[in-house]
Backbone bond lengths (Angstrom), bond angles and torsions (degrees), N, CA, C in turn:
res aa  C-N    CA-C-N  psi(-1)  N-CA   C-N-CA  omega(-1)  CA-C   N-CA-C  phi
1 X - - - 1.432 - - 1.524 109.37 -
2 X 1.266 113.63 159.64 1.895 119.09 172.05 1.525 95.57 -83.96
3 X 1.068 104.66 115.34 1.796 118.45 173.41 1.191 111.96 -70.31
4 X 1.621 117.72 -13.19 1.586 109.62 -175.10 2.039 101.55 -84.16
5 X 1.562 106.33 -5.36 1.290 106.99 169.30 1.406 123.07 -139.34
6 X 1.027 131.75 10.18 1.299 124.89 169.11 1.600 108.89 -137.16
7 X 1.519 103.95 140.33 1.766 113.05 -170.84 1.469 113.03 -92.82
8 X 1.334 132.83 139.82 0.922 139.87 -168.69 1.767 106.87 -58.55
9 X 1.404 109.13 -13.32 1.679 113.21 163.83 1.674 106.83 -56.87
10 X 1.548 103.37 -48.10 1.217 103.65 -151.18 1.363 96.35 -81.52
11 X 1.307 122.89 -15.94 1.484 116.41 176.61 1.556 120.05 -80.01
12 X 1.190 119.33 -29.85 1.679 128.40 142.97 1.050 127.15 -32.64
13 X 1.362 109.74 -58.92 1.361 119.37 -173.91 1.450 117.04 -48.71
14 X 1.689 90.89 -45.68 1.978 111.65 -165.17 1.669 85.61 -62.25
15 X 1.199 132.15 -72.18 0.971 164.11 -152.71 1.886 105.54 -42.69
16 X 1.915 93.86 -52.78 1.710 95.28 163.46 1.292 136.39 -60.89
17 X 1.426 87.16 -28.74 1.662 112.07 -156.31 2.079 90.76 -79.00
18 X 1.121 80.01 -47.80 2.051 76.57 -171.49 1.501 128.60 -76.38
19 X 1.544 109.54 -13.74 1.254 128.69 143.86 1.336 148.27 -60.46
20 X 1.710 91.93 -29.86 1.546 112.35 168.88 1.907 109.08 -103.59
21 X 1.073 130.01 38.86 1.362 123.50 -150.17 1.453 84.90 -149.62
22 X 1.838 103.04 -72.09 1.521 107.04 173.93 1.705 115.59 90.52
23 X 1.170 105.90 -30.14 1.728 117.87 -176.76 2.113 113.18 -64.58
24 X 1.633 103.19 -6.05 1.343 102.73 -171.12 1.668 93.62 -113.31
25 X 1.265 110.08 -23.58 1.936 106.16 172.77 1.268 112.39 -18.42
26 X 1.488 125.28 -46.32 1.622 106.81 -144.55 1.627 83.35 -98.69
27 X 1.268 124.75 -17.61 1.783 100.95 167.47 1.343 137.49 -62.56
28 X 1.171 94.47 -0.50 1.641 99.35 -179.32 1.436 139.34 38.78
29 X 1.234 108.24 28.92 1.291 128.98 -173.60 1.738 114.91 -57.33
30 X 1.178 122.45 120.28 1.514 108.47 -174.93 1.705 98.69 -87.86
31 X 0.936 132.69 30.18 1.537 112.59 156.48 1.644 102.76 -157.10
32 X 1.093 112.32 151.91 1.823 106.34 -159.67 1.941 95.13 -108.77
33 X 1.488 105.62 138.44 1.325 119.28 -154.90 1.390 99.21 -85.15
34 X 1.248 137.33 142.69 1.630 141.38 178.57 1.789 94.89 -117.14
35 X 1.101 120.98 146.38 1.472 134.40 167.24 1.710 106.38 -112.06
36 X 1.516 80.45 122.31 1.803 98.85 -161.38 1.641 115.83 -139.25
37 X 1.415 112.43 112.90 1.644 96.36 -142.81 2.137 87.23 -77.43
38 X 1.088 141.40 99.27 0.932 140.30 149.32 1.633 132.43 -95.91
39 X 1.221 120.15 164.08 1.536 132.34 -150.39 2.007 90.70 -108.71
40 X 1.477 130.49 117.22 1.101 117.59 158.58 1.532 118.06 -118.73
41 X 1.120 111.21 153.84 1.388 106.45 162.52 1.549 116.58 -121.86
42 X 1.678 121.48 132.39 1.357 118.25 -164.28 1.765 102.99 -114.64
43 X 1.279 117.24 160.96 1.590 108.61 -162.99 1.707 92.32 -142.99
44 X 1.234 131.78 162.82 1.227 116.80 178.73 1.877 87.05 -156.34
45 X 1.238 93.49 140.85 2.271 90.95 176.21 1.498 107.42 44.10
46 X 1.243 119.17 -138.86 1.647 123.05 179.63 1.257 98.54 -117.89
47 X 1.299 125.47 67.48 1.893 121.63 -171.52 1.941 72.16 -120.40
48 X 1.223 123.69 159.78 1.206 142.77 172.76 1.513 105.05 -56.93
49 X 1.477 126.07 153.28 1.006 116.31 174.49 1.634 121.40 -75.31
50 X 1.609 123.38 173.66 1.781 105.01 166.03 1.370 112.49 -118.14
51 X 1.104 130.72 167.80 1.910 122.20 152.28 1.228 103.70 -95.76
52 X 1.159 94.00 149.46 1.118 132.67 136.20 1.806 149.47 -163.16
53 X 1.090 142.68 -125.48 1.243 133.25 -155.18 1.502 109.24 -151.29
54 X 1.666 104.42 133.62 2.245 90.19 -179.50 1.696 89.86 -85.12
55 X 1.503 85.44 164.23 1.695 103.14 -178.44 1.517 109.27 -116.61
56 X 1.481 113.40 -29.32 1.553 138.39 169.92 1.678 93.46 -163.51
57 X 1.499 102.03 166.88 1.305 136.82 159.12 1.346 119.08 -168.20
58 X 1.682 116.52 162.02 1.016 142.64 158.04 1.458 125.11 -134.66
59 X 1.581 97.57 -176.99 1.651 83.06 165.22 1.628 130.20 -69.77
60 X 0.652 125.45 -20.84 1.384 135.55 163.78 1.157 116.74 -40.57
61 X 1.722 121.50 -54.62 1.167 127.97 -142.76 1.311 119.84 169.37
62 X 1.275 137.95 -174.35 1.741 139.71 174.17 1.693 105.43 -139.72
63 X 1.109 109.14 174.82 1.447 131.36 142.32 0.853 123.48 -132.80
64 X 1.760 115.16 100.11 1.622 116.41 172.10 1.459 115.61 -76.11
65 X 1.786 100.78 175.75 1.493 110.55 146.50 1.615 130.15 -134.31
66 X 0.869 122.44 128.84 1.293 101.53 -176.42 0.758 129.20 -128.33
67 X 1.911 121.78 162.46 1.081 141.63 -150.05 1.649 120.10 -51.13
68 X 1.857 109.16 -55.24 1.183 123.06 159.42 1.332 125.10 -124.73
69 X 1.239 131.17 -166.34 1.687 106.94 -132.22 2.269 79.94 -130.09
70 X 1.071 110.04 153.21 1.594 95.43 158.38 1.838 80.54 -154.41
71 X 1.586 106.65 161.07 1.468 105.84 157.35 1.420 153.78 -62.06
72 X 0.914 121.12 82.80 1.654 137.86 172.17 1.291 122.25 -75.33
73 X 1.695 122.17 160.01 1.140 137.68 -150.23 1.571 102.45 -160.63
74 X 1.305 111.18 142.99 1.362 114.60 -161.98 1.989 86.85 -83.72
75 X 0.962 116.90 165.00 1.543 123.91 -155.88 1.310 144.02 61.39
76 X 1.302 111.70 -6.25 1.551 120.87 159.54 1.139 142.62 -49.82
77 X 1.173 135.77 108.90 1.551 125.89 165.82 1.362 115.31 -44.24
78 X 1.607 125.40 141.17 1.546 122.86 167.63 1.650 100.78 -140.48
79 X 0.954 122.97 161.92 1.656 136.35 158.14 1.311 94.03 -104.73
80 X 1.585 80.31 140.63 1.837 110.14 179.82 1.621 91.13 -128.37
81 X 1.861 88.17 155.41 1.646 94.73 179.05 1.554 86.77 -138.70
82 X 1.511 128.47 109.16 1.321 115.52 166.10 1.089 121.19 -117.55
83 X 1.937 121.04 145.72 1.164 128.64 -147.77 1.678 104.74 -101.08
84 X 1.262 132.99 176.90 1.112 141.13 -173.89 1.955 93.06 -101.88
85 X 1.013 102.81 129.14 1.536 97.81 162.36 1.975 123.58 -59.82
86 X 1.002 110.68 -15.68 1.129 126.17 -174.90 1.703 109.27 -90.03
87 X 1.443 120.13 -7.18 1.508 118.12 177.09 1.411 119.17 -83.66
88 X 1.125 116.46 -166.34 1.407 105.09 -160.55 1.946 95.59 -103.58
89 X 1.502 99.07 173.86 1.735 89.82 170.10 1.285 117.21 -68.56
90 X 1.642 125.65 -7.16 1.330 86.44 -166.95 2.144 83.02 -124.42
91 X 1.372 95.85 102.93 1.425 111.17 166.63 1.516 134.81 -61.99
92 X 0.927 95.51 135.80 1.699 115.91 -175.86 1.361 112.46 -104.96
93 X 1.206 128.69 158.63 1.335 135.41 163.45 1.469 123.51 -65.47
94 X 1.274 106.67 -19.81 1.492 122.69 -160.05 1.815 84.00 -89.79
95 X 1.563 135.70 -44.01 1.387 122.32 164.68 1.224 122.40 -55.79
96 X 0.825 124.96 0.94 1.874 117.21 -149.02 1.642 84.91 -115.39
97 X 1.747 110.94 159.68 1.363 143.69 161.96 1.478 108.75 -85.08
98 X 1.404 120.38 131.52 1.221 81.26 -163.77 1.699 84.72 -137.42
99 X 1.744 121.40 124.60 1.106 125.89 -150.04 1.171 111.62 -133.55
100 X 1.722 128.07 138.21 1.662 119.47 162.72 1.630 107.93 -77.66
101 X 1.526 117.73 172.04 0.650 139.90 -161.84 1.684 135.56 -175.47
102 X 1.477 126.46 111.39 1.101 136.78 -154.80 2.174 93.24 -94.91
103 X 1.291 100.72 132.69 1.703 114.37 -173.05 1.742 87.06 -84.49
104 X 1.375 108.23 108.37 1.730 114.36 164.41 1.124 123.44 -83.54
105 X 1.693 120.98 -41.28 1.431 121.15 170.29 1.632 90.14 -156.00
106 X 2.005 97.90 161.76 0.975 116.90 -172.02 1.301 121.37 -139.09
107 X 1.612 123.32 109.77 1.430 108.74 -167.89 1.515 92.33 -118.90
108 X 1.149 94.94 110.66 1.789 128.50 179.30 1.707 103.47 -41.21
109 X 1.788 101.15 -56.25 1.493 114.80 -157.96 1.402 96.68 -56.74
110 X 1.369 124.91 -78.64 1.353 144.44 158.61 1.678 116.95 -10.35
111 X 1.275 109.52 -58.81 1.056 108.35 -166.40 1.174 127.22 84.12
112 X 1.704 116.01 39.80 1.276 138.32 -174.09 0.905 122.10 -131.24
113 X 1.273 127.94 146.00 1.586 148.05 -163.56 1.551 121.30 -126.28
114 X 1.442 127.30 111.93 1.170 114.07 153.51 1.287 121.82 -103.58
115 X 1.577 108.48 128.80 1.388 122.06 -175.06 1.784 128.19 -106.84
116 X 0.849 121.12 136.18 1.992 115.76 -163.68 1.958 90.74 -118.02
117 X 1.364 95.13 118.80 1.293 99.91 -168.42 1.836 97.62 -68.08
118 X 1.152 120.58 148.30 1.587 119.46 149.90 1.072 136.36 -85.89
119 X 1.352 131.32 151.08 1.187 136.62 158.40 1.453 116.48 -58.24
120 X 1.240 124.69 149.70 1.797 135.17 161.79 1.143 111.28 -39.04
121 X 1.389 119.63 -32.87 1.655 117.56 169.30 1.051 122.15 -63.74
122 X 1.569 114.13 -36.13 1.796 116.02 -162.03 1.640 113.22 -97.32
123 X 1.474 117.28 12.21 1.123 133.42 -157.52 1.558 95.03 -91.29
């Protein structure tokens, strides 16, 4: 998880809840997804940045949505800047997380993104 937003309560919680539920076992997901209403903005080359919104994340990764639409491709590098729900409306860079990110899948219709954060290496 990003520690600058989610509490190790809330990572318990996820953690009880999907153990006692059982219906997500067979995905095998190595990191367990929290739903966290946060503000991102994603940037790709020198094209302007866009908003949009997380839908889930983990450490691994997110699924955004966003606000407006530009063309994407599953394998892309993007910079992400994500905000704390707790900042003010008018955001700064200096709030934001500010993360690479490899494009895993892309549903155009939707307007959704799954993104796999990188390491400093893969940048």
């Amino acid at each position: 998880m990003i520690p600058q937003f989610v509490t190790l309560s809330d990572i318990e919680a996820a953690t009880t809840v999907c153990k006692k539920c059982g219906q997500r076992l067979g995905e095998q997901r190595k990191h367990v997804r929290i739903k966290r209403p946060l503000e991102v903005t994603l940037s790709k080359g020198d094209l302007p940045s866009i908003r949009g919104d997380i839908i889930d994340i983990s450490q691994g990764g997110t699924l955004l949505q966003l606000r407006d639409w530009a063309r994407f491709t599953a394998g892309e590098k993007v910079r992400l800047e994500i905000y704390s729900p707790h900042s003010t409306s008018s955001k700064t860079p200096a709030e934001a997380v500010r993360l690479f990110g490899l494009i895993k899948r892309v549903e155009a219709k939707e307007r959704k993104l799954a993104v796999a954060f990188l390491d400093e290496n893969d940048r």
